[in-house]
C-alpha positions in Angstrom: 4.5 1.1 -19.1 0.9 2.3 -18.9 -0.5 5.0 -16.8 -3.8 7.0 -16.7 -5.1 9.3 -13.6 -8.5 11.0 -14.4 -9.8 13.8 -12.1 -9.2 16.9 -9.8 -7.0 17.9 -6.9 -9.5 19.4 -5.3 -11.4 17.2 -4.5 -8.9 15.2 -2.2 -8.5 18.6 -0.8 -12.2 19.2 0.4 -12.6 15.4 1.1 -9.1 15.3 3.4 -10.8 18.2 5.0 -14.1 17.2 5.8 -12.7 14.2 6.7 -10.7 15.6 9.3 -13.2 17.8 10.7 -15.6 15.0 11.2 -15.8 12.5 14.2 -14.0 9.0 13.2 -16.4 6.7 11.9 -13.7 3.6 12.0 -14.3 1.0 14.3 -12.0 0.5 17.3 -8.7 -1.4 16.2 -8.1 -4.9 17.9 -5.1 -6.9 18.1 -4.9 -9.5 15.2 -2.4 -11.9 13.4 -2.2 -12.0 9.4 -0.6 -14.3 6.8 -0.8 -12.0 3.8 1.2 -11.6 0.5 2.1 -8.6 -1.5 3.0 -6.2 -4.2 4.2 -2.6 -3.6 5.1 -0.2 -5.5 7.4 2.6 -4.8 7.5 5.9 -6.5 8.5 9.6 -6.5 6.1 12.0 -6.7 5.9 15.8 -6.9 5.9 16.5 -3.3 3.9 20.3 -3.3 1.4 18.1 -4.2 1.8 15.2 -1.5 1.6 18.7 0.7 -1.4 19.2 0.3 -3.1 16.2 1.7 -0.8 15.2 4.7 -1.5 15.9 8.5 -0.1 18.6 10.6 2.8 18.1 12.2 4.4 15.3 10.0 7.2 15.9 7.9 8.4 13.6 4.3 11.2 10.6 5.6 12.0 9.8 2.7 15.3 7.9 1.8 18.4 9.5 1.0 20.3 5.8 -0.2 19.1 1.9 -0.5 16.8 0.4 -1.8 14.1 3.0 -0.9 15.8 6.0 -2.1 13.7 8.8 -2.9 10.8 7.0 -2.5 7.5 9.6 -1.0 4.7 7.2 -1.9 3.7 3.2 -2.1 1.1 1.3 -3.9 0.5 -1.6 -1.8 -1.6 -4.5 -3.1 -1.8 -7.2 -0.3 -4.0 -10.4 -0.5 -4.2 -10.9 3.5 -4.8 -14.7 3.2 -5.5 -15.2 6.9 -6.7 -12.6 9.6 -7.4 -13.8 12.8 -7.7 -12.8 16.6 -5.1 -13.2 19.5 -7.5 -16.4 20.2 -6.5 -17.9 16.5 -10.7 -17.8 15.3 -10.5 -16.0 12.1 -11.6 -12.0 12.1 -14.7 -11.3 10.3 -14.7 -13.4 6.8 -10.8 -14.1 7.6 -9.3 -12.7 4.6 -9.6 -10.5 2.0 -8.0 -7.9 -0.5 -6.8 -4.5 -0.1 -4.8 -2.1 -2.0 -3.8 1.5 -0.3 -1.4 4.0 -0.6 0.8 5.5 2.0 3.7 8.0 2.3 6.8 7.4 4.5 6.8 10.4 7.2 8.3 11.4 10.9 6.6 13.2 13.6 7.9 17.0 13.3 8.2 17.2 17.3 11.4 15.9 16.9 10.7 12.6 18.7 11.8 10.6 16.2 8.7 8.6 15.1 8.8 6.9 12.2 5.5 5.6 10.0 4.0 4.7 7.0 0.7 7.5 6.7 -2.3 5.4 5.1 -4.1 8.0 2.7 -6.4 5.8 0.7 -7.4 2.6 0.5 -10.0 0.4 -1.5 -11.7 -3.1 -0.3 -13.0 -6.0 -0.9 -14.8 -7.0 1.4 -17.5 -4.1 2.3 -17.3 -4.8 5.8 -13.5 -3.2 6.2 -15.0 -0.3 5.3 -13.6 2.4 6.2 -11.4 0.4 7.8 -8.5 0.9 11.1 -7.6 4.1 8.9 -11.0 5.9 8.5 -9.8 5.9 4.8 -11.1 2.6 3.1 -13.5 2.4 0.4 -15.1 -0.4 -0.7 -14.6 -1.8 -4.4 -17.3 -4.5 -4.6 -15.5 -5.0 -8.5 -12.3 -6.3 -7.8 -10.4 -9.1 -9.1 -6.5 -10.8 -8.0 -5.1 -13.5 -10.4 -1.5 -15.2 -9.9 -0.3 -17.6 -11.8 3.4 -19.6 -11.3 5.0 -21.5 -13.9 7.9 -23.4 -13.4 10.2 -23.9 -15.9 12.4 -27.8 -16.6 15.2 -25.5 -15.8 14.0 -24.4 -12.1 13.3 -21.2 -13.1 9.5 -19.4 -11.5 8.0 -16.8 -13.5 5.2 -15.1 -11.8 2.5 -13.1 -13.1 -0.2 -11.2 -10.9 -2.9 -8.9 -12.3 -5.0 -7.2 -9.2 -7.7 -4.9 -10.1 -10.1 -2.8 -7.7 -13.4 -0.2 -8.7 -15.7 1.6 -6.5 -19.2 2.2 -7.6 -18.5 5.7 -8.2 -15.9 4.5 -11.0 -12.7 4.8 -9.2 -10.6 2.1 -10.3 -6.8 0.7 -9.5 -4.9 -2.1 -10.9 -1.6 -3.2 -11.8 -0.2 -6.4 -14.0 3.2 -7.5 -13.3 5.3 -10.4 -14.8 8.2 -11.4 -13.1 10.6 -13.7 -12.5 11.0 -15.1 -8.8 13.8 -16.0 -6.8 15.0 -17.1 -3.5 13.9 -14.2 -1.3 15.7 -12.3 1.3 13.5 -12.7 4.6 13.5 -10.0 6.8 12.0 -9.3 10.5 11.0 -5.3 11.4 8.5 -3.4 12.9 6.2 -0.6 11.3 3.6 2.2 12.4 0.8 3.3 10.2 -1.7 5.9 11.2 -4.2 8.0 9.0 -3.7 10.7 7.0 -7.0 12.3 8.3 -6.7 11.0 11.9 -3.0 10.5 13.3 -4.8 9.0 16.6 -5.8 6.4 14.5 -2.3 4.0 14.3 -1.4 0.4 14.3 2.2 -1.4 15.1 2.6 -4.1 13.0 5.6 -6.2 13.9 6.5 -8.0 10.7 8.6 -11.4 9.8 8.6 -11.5 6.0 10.8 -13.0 2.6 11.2 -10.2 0.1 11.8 -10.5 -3.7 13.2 -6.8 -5.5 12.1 -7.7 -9.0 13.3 -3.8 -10.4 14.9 -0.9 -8.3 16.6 1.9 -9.7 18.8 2.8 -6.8 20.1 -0.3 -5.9 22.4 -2.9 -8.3 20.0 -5.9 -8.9 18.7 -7.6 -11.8 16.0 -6.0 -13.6 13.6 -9.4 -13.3 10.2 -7.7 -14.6 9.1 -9.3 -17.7 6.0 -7.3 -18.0 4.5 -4.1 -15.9 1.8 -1.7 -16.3 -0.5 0.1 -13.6 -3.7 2.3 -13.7 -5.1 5.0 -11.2 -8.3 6.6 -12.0 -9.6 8.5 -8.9 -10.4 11.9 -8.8 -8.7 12.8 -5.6 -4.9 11.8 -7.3 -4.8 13.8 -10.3 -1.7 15.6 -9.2 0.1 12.4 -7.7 -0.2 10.7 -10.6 0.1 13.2 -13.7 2.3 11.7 -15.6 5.4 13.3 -14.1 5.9 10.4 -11.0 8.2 7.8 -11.8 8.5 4.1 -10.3 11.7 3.3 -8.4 10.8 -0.3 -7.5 8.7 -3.0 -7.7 8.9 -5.3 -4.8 7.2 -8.8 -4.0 6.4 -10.7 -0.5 5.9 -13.8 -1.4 4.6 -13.9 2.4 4.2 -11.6 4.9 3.5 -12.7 9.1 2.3 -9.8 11.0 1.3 -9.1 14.9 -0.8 -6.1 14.4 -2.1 -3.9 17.8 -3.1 -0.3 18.2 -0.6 1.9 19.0 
C-alpha cells in the first residue's frame, strides 16, 4: 500500500474557521436525479484530530459491528455519469467527477439525526465549485480510467485509477484492481450537510448494487488484486499521518439517486 500526506493541521484549522465565519458562497441546492458509479474508501482515523475540524453540536456515529465498523472517515470517488433536473434536461454539463471526504456523525440534540458531514471535496468541472457543500475545490488536473476484462472463465477483473490536483498542488488519487462480482443491491436514504455550514444539507434517497472487494470486519473474500492511494493537501496532515488504517474498499458499480435539500 502506498500513502503520502504533505502539510499542516493548521491550516484546516484557520480555513474551517474562516470558512464558517463567512457568509455561504454555495449556490442554492435544487432537486436533481443522478446515475453515478463509485469507489469509497473507509478508514479509521485518529479522532482528536477529526475534532478539530467538525461542527458544533455533532457528535462521531460511527459503527460498533458490520461492515462499517469503526469506520470515522470515507474517500468517496464518484463518476456521476448523468445529473439531471426533476424535468429530465441534464444539470449544467450533465456529468462530471468528484472525489470528497465525509465523516459519519449524529446531531448531539438527541434527535436522532443521522448524516454523512462533507468536509472536502475536489472537481472537475469548475462550475461545481464550491459546490451544495460550500467545500468544493476545483482540480482542473484530473483523470478517471476503468478498464474490465473478462476472463474465458466468466471471471471480471476491474481496475480504476482516479486522480484529482488543484492548481495550488493538492492532489488525491487512488488505483485499485479488483475482482468483481454479482453485487448486492441495496435501497436507503442518506443526509449530507457541510462541515462548515450544517444548514447547508441534501437527502439523497439511493437505490444501488454494491460490491465489498476487502473489509476487515466483516467475513468476505479479500478480492483486491492491487491498491494504493495518495493525499497530499495541507489541511489533512493529521488525518492521514501514517497512523489511519483502511477497513474497506467498496465498489458501486451503479448508484440511482433522488437528491433535494433538506
Amino acid at each position: 500500500m502506498r500513502h503520502t500526506v504533505a502539510g499542516i493541521l493548521g491550516a484546516t484549522l484557520m480555513c474551517c474557521s474562516l470558512d464558517a465565519s463567512a457568509q455561504s458562497t454555495a449556490p442554492p441546492a435544487v432537486p436533481e436525479q443522478s446515475i453515478e458509479s463509485r469507489l469509497q474508501i473507509d478508514f479509521h482515523v485518529s479522532e482528536d484530530a477529526l475534532a478539530q475540524i467538525l461542527p458544533p453540536g455533532w457528535d462521531l456515529a460511527v459503527a460498533t459491528s458490520g461492515p462499517a465498523k469503526d469506520c470515522n472517515l470515507r474517500l468517496i470517488f464518484i463518476d456521476r455519469m448523468s445529473v439531471n433536473g426533476t424535468d429530465g434536461k441534464p444539470l449544467g454539463k450533465g456529468a462530471g467527477q468528484i472525489v470528497y471526504l465525509t465523516v459519519p456523525m449524529k446531531e448531539a440534540s438527541g434527535t436522532g439525526v443521522n448524516a454523512q458531514v462533507v468536509i472536502a471535496g475536489w472537481t472537475s468541472e469548475a462550475a461545481d465549485a464550491p459546490g451544495p457543500f460550500d467545500v468544493y475545490r476545483h482540480a482542473p488536473d484530473h483523470k478517471l480510467t476503468r478498464a474490465t476484462t473478462i476472463g474465458k472463465d466468466g471471471a471480471a477483473l476491474e481496475e480504476q485509477t482516479w486522480s484529482f490536483t488543484t492548481p495550488n498542488g493538492n492532489h488525491i488519487e487512488s488505483h485499485v484492481k479488483y475482482e468483481r462480482v454479482a453485487a448486492a443491491r441495496t435501497t436507503r436514504e442518506t443526509t449530507y450537510i457541510s462541515a462548515i455550514d450544517p444548514k447547508l444539507a441534501l437527502v439523497s434517497k439511493i437505490d444501488s448494487t454494491l460490491n465489498i472487494a476487502r473489509n476487515a470486519s466483516v467475513e468476505t473474500p479479500d478480492r483486491v488484486k492491487d491498491f494504493s492511494y495518495k493525499v497530499v493537501d495541507s489541511r489533512f496532515k493529521a488525518l492521514f499521518d501514517g497512523t489511519e488504517k483502511v477497513l474497506s474498499i467498496d465498489f458501486f458499480p451503479w448508484m440511482s439517486l433522488a437528491t433535494t435539500p433538506r
